[in-house]
CHARMM internal coordinates of N, CA and C (Angstrom, degrees):
IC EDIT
DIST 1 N 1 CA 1.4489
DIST 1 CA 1 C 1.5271
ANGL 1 N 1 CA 1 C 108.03
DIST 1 C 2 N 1.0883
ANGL 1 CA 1 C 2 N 107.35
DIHE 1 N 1 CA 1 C 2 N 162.06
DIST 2 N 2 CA 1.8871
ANGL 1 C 2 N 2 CA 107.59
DIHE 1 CA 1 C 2 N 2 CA -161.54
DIST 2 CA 2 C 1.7896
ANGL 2 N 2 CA 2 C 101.68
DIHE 1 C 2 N 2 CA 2 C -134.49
DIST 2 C 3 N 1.3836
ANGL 2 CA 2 C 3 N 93.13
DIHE 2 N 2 CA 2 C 3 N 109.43
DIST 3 N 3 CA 1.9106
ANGL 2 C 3 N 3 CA 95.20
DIHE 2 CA 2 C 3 N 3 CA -173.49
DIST 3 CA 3 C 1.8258
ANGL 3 N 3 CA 3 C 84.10
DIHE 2 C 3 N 3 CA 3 C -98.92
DIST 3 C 4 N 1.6090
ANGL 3 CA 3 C 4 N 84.33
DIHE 3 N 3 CA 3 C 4 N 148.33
DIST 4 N 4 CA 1.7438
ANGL 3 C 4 N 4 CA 97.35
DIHE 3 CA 3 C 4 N 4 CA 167.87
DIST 4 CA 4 C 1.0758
ANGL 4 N 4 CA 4 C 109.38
DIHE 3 C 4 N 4 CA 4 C -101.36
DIST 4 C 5 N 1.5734
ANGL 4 CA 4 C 5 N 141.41
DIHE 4 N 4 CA 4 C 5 N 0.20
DIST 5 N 5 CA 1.3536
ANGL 4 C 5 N 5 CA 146.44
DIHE 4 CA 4 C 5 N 5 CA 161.39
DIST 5 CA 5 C 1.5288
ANGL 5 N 5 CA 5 C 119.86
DIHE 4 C 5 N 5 CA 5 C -126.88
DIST 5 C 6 N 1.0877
ANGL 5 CA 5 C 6 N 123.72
DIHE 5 N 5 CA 5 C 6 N 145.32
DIST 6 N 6 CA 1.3449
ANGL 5 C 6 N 6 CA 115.78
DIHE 5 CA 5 C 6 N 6 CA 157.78
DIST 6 CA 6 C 1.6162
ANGL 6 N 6 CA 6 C 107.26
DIHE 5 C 6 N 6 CA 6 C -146.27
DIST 6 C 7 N 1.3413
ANGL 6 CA 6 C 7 N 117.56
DIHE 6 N 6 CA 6 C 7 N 113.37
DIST 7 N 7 CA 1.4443
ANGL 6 C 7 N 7 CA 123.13
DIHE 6 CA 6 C 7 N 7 CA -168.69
DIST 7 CA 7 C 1.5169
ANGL 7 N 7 CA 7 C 108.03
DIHE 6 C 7 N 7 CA 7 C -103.49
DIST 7 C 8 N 1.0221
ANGL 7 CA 7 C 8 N 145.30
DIHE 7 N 7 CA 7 C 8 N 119.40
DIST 8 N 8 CA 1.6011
ANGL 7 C 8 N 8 CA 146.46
DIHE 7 CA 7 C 8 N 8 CA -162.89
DIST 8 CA 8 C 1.8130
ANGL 8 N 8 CA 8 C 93.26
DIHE 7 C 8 N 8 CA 8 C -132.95
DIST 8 C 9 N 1.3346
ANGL 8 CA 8 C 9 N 103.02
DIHE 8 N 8 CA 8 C 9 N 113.35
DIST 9 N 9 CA 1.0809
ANGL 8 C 9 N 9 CA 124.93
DIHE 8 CA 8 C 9 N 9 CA -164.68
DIST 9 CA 9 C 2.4273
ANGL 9 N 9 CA 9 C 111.98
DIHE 8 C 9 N 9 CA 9 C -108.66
DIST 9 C 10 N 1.3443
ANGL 9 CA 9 C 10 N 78.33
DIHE 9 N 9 CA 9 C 10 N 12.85
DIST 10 N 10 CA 1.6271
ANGL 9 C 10 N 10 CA 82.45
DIHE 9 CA 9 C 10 N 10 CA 173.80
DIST 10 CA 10 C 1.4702
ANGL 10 N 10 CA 10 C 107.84
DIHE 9 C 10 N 10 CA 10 C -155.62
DIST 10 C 11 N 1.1469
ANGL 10 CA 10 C 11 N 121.94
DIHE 10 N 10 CA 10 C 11 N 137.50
DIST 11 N 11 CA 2.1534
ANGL 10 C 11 N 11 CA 123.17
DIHE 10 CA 10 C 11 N 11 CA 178.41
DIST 11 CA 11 C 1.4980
ANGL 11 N 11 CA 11 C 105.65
DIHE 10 C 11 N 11 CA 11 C -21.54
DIST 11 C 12 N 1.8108
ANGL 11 CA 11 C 12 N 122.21
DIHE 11 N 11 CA 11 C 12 N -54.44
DIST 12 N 12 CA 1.0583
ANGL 11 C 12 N 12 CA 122.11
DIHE 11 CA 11 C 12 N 12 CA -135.59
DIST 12 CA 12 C 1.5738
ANGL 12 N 12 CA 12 C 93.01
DIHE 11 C 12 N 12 CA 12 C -103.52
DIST 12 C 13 N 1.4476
ANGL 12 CA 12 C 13 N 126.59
DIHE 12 N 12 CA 12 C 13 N -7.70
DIST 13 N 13 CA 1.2267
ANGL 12 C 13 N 13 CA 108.55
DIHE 12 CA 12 C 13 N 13 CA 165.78
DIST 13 CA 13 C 1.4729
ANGL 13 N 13 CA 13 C 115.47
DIHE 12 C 13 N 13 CA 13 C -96.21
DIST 13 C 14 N 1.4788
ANGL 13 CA 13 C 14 N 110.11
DIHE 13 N 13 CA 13 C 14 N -16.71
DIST 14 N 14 CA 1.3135
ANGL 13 C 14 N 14 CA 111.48
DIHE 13 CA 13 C 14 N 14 CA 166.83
DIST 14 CA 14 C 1.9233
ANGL 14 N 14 CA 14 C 134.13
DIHE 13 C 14 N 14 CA 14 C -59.53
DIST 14 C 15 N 1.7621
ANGL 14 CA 14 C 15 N 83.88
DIHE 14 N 14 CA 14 C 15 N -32.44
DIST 15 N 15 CA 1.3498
ANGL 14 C 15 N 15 CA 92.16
DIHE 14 CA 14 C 15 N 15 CA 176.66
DIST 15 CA 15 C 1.8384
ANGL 15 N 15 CA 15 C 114.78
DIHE 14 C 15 N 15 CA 15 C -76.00
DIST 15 C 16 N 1.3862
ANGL 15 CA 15 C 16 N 109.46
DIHE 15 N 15 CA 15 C 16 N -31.72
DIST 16 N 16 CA 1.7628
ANGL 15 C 16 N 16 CA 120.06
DIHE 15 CA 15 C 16 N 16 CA 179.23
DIST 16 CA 16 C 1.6219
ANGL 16 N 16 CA 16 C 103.55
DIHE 15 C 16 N 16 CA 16 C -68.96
DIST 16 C 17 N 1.3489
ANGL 16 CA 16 C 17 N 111.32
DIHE 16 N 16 CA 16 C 17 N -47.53
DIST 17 N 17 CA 1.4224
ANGL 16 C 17 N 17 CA 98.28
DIHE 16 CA 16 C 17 N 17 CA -147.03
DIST 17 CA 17 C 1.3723
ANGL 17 N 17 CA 17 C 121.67
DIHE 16 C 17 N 17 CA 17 C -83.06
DIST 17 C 18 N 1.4553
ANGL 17 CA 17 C 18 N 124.41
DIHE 17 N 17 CA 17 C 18 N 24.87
DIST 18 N 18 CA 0.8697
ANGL 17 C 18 N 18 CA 118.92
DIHE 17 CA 17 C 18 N 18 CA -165.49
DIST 18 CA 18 C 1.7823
ANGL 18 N 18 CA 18 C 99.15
DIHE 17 C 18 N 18 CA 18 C -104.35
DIST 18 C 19 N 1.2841
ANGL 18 CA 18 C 19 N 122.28
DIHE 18 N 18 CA 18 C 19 N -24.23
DIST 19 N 19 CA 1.3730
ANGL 18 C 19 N 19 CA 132.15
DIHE 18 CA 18 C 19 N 19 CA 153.82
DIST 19 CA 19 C 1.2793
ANGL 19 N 19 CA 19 C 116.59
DIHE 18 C 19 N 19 CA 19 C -84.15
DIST 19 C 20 N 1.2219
ANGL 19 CA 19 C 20 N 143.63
DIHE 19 N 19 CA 19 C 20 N 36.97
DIST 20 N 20 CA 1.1556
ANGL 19 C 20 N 20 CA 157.02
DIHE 19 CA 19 C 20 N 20 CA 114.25
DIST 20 CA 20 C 1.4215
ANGL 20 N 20 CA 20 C 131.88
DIHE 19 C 20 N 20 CA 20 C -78.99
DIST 20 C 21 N 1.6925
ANGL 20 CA 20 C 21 N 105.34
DIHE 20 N 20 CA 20 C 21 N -32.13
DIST 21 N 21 CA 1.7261
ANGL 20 C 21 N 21 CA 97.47
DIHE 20 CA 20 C 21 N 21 CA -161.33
DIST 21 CA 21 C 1.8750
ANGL 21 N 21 CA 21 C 82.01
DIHE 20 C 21 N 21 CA 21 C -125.58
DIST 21 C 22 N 1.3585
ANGL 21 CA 21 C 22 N 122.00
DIHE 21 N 21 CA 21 C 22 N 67.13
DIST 22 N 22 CA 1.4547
ANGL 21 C 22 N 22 CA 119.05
DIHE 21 CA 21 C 22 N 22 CA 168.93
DIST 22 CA 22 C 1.5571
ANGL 22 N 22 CA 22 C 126.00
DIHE 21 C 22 N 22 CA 22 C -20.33
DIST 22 C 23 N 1.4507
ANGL 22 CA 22 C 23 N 104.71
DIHE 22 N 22 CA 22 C 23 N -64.38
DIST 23 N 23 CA 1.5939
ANGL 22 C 23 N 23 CA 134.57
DIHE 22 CA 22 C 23 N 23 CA -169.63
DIST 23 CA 23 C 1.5509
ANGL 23 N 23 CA 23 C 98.01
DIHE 22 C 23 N 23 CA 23 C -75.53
DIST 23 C 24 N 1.0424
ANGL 23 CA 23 C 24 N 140.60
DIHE 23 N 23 CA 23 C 24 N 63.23
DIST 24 N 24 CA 1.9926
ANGL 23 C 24 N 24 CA 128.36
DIHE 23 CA 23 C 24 N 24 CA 152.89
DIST 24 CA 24 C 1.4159
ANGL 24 N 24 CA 24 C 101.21
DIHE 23 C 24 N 24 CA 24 C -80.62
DIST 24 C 25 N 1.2095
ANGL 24 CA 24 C 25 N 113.98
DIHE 24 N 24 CA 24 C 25 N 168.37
DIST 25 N 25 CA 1.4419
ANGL 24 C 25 N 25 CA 115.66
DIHE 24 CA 24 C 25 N 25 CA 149.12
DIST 25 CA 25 C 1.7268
ANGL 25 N 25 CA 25 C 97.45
DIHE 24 C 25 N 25 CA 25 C -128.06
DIST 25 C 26 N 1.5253
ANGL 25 CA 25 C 26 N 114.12
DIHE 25 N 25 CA 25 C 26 N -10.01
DIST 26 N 26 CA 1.6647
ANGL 25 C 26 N 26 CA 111.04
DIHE 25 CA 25 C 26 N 26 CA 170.74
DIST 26 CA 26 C 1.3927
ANGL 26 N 26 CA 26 C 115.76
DIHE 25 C 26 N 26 CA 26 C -134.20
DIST 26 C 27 N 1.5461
ANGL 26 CA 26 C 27 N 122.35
DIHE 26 N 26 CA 26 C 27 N 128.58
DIST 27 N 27 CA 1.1185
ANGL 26 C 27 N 27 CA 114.62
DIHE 26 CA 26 C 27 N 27 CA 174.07
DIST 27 CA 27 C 1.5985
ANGL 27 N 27 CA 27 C 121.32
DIHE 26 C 27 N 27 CA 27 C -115.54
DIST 27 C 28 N 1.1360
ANGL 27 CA 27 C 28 N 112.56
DIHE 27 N 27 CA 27 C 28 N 145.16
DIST 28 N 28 CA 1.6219
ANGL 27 C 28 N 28 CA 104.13
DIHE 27 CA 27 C 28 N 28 CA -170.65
DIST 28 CA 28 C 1.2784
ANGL 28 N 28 CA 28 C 115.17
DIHE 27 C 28 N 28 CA 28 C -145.39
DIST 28 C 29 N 1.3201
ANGL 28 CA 28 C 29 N 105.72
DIHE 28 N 28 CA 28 C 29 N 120.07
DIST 29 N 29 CA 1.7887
ANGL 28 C 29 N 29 CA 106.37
DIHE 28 CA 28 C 29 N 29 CA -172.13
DIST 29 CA 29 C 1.3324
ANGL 29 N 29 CA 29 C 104.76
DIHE 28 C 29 N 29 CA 29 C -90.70
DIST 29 C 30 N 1.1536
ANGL 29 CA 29 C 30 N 131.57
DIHE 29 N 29 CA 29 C 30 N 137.61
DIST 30 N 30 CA 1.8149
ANGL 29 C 30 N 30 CA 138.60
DIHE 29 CA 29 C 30 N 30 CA 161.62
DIST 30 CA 30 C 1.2821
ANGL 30 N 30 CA 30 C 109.80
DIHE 29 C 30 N 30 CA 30 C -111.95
DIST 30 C 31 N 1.5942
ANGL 30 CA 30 C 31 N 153.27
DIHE 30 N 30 CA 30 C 31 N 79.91
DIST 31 N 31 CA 0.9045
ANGL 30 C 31 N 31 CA 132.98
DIHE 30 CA 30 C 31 N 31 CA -168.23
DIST 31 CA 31 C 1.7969
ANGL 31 N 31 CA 31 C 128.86
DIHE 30 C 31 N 31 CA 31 C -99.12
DIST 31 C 32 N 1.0109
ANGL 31 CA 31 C 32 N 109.07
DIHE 31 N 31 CA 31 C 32 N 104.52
DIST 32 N 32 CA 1.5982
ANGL 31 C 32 N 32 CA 139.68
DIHE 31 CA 31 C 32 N 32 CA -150.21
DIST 32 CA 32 C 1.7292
ANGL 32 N 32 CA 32 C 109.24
DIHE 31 C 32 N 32 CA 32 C -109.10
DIST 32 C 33 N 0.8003
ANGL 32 CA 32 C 33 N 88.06
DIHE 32 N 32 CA 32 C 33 N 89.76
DIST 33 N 33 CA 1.9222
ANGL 32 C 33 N 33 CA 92.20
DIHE 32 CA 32 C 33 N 33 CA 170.78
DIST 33 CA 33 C 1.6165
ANGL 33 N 33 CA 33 C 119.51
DIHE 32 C 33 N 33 CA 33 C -5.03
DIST 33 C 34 N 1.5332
ANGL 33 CA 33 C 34 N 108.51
DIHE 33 N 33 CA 33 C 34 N 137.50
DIST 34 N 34 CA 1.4252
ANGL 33 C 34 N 34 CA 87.51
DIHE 33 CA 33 C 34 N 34 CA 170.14
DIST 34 CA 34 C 1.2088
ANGL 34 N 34 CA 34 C 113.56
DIHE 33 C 34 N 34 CA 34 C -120.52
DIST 34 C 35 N 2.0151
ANGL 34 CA 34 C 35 N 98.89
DIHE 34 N 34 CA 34 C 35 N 163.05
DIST 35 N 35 CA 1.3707
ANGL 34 C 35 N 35 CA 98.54
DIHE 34 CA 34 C 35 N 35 CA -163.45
DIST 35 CA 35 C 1.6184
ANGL 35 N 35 CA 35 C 122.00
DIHE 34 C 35 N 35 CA 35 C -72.37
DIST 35 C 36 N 0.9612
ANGL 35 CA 35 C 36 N 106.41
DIHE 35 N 35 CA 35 C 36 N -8.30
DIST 36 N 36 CA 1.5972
ANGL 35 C 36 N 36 CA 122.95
DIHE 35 CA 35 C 36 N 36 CA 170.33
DIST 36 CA 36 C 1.2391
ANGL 36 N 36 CA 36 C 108.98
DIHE 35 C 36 N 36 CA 36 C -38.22
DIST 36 C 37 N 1.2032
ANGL 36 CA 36 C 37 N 108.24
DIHE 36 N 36 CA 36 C 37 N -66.02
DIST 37 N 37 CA 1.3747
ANGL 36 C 37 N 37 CA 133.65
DIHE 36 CA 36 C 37 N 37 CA -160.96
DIST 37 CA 37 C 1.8768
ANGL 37 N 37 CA 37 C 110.46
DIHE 36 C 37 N 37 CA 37 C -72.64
DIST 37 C 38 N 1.0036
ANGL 37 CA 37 C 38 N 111.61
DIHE 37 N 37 CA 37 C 38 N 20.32
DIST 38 N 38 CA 1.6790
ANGL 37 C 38 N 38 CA 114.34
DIHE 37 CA 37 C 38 N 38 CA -158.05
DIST 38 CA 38 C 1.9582
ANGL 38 N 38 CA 38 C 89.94
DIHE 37 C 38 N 38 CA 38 C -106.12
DIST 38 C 39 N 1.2290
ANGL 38 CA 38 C 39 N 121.58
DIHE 38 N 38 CA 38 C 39 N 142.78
DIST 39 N 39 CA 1.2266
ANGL 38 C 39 N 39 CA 109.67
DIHE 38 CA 38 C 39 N 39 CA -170.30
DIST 39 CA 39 C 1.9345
ANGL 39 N 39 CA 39 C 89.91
DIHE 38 C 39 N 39 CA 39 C -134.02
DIST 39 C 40 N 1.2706
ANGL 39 CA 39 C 40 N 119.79
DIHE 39 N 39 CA 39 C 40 N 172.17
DIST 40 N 40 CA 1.1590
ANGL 39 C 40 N 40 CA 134.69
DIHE 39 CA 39 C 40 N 40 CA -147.86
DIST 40 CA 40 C 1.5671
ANGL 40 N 40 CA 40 C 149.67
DIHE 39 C 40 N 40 CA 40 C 45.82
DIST 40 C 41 N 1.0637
ANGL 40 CA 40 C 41 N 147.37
DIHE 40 N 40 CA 40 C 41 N -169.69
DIST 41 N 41 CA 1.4244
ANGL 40 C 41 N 41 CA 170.65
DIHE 40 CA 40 C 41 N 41 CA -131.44
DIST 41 CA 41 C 1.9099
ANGL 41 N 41 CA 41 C 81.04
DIHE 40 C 41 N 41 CA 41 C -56.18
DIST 41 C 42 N 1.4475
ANGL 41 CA 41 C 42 N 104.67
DIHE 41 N 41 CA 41 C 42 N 139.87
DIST 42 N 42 CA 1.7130
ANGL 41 C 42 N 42 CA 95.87
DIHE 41 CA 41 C 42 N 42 CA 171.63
DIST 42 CA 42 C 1.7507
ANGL 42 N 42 CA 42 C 103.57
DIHE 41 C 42 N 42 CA 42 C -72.96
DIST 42 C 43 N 1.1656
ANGL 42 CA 42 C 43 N 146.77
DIHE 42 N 42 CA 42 C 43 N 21.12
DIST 43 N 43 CA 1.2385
ANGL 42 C 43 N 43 CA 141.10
DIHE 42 CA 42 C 43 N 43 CA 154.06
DIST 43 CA 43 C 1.5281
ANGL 43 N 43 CA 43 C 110.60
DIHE 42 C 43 N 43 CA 43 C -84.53
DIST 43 C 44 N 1.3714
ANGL 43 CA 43 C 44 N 108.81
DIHE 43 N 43 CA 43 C 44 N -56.09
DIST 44 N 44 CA 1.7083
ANGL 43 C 44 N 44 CA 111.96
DIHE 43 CA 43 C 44 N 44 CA -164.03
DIST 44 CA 44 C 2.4060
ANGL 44 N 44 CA 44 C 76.90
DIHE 43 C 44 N 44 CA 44 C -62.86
DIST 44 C 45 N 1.4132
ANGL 44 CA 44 C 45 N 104.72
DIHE 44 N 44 CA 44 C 45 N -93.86
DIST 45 N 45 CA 1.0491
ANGL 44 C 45 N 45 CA 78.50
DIHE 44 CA 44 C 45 N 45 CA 169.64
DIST 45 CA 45 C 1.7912
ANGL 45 N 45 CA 45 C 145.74
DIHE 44 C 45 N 45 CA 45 C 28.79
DIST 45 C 46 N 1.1457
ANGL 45 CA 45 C 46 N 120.07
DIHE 45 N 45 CA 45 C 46 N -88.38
DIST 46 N 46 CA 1.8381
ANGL 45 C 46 N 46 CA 140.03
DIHE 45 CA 45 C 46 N 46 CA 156.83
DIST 46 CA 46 C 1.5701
ANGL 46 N 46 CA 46 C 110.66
DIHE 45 C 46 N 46 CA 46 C -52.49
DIST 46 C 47 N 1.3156
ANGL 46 CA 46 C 47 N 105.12
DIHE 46 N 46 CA 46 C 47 N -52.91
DIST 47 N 47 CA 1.8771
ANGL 46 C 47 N 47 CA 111.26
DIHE 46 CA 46 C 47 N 47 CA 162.14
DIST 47 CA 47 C 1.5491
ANGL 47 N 47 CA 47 C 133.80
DIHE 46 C 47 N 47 CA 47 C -40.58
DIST 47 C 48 N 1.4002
ANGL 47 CA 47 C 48 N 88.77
DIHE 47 N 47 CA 47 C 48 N -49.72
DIST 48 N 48 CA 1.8033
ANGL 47 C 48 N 48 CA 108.33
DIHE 47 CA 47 C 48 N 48 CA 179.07
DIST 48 CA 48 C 1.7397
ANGL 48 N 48 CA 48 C 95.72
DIHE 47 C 48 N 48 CA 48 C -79.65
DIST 48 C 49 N 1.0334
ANGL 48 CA 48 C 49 N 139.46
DIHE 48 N 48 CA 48 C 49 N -39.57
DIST 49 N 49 CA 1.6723
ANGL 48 C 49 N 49 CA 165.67
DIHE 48 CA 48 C 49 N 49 CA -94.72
DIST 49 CA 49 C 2.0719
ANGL 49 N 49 CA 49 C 80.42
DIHE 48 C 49 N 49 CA 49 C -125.07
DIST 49 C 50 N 1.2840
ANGL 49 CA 49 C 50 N 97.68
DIHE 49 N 49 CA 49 C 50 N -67.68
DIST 50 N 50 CA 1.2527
ANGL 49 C 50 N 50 CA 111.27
DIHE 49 CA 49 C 50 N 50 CA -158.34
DIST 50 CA 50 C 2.0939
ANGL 50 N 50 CA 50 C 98.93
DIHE 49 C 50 N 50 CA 50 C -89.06
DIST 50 C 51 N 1.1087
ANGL 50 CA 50 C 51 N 108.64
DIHE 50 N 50 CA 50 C 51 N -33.50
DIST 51 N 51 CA 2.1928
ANGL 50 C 51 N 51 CA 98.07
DIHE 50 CA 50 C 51 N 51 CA 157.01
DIST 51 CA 51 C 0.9012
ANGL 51 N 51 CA 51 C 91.86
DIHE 50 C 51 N 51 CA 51 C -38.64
DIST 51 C 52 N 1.6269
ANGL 51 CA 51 C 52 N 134.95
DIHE 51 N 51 CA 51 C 52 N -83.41
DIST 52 N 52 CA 1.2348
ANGL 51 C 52 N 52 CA 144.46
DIHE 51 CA 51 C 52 N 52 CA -114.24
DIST 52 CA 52 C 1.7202
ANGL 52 N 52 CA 52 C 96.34
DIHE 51 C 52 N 52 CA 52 C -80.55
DIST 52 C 53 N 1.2079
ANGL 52 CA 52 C 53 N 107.63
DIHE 52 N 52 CA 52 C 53 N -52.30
DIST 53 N 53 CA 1.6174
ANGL 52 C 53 N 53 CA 109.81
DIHE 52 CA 52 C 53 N 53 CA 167.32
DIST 53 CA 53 C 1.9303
ANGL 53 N 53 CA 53 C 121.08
DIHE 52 C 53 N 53 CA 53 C -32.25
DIST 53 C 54 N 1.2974
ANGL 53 CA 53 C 54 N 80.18
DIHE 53 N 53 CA 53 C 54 N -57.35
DIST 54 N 54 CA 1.7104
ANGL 53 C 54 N 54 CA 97.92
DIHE 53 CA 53 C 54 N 54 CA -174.37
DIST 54 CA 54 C 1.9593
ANGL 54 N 54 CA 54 C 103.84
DIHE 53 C 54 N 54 CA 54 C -65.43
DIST 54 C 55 N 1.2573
ANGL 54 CA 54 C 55 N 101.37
DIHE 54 N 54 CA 54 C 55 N -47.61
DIST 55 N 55 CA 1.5434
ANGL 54 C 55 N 55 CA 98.06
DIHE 54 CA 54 C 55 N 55 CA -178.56
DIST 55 CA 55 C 1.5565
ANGL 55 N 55 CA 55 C 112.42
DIHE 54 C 55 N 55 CA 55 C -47.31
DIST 55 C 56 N 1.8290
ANGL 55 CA 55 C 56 N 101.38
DIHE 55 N 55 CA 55 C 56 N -52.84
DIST 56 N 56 CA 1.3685
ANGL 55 C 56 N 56 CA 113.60
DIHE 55 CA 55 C 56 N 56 CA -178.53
DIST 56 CA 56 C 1.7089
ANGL 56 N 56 CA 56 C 115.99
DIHE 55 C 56 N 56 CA 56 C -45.54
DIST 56 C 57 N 1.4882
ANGL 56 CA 56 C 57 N 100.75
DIHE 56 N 56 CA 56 C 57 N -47.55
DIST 57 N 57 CA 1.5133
ANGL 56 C 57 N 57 CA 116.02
DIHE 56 CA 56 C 57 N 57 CA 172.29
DIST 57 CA 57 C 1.4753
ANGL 57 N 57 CA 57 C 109.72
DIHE 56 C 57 N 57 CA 57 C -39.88
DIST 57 C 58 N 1.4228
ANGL 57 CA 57 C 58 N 127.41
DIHE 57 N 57 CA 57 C 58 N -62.40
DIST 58 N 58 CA 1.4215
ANGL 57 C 58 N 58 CA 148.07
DIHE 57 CA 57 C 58 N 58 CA 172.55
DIST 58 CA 58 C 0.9888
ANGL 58 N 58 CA 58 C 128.13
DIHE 57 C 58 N 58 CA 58 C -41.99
DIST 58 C 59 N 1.6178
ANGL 58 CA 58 C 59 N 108.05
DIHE 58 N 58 CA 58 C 59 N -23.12
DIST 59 N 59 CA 1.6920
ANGL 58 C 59 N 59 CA 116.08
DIHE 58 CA 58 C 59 N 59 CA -160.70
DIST 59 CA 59 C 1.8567
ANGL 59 N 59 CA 59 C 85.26
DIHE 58 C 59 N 59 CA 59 C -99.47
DIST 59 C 60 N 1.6263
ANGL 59 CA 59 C 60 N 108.89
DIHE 59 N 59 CA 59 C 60 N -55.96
DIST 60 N 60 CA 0.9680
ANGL 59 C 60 N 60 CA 111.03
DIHE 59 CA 59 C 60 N 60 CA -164.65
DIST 60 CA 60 C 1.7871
ANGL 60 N 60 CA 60 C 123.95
DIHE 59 C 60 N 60 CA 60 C -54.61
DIST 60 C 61 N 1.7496
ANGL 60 CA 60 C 61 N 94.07
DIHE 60 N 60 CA 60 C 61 N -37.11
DIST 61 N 61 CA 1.7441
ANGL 60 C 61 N 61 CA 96.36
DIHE 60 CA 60 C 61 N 61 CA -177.04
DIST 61 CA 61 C 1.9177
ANGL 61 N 61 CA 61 C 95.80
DIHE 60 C 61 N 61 CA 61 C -73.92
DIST 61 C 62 N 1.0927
ANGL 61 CA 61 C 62 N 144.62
DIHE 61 N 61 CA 61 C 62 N -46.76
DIST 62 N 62 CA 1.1867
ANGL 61 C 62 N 62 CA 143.60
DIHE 61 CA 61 C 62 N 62 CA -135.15
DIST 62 CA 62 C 1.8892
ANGL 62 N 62 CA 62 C 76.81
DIHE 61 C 62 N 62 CA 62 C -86.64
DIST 62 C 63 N 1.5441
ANGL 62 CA 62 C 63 N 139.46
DIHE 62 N 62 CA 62 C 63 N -58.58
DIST 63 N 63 CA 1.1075
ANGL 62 C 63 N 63 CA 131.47
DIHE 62 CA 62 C 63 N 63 CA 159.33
DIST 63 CA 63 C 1.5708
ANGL 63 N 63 CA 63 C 113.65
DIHE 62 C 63 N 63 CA 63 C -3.72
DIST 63 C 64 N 1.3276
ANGL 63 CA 63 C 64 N 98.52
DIHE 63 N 63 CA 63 C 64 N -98.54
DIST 64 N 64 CA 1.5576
ANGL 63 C 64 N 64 CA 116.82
DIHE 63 CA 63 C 64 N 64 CA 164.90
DIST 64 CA 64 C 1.7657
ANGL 64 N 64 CA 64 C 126.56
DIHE 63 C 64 N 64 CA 64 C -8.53
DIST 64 C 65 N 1.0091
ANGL 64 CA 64 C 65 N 100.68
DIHE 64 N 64 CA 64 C 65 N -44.67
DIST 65 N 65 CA 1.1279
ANGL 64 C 65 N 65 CA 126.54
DIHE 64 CA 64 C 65 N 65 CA -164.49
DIST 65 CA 65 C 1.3834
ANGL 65 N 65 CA 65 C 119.53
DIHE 64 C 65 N 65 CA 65 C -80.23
DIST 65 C 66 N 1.2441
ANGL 65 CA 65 C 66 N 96.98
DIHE 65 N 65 CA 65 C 66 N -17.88
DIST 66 N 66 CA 1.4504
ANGL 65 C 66 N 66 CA 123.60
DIHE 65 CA 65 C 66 N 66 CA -166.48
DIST 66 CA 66 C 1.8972
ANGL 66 N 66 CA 66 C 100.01
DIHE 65 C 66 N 66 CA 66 C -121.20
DIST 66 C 67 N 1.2269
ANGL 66 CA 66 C 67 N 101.81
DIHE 66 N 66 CA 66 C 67 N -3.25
DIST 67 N 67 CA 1.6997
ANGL 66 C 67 N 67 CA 91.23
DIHE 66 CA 66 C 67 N 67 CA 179.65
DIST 67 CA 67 C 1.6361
ANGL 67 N 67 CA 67 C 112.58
DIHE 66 C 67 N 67 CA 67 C -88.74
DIST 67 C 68 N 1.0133
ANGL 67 CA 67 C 68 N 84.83
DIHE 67 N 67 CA 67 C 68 N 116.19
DIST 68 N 68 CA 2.1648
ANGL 67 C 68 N 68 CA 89.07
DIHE 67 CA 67 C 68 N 68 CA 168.96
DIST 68 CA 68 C 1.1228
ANGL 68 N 68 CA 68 C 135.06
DIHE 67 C 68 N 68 CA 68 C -30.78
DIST 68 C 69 N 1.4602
ANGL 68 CA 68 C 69 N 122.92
DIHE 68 N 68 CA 68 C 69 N -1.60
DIST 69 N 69 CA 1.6411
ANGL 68 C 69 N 69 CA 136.93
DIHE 68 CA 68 C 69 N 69 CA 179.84
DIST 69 CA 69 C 1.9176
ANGL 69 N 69 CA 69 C 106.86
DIHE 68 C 69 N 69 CA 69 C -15.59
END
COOR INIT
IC SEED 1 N 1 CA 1 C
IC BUILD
């Protein structure tokens, strides 16, 4: 199967996926904290949880935005 994007948005999927997803014709790293890695209270937690959401949101429309359609 043949993806025209593949965006890997953390080190460790960036480093796997490239022997997984053979067929790109685009690759694009975003590298964005992971939520794994977020330590305290399950609020701060959901807080940090939900930036990271919104950034992702940001990266993706301003992306978009920028595609040649």
């Amino acid at each position: 199967m043949h993806f025209g994007y593949l965006i890997t948005v953390c080190a460790q999927a960036e480093e796997k996926c490239p022997s997984t997803f053979p067929d790109i014709s685009n690759r694009l790293f975003w590298d964005f904290e992971n939520p794994d890695s977020f330590v305290g209270s399950e609020e701060t937690k959901l807080e940090k949880l939900r930036e990271i959401r919104d950034q992702l949101k940001q990266k993706i429309t301003k992306w978009l935005a920028e595609q040649p359609y």
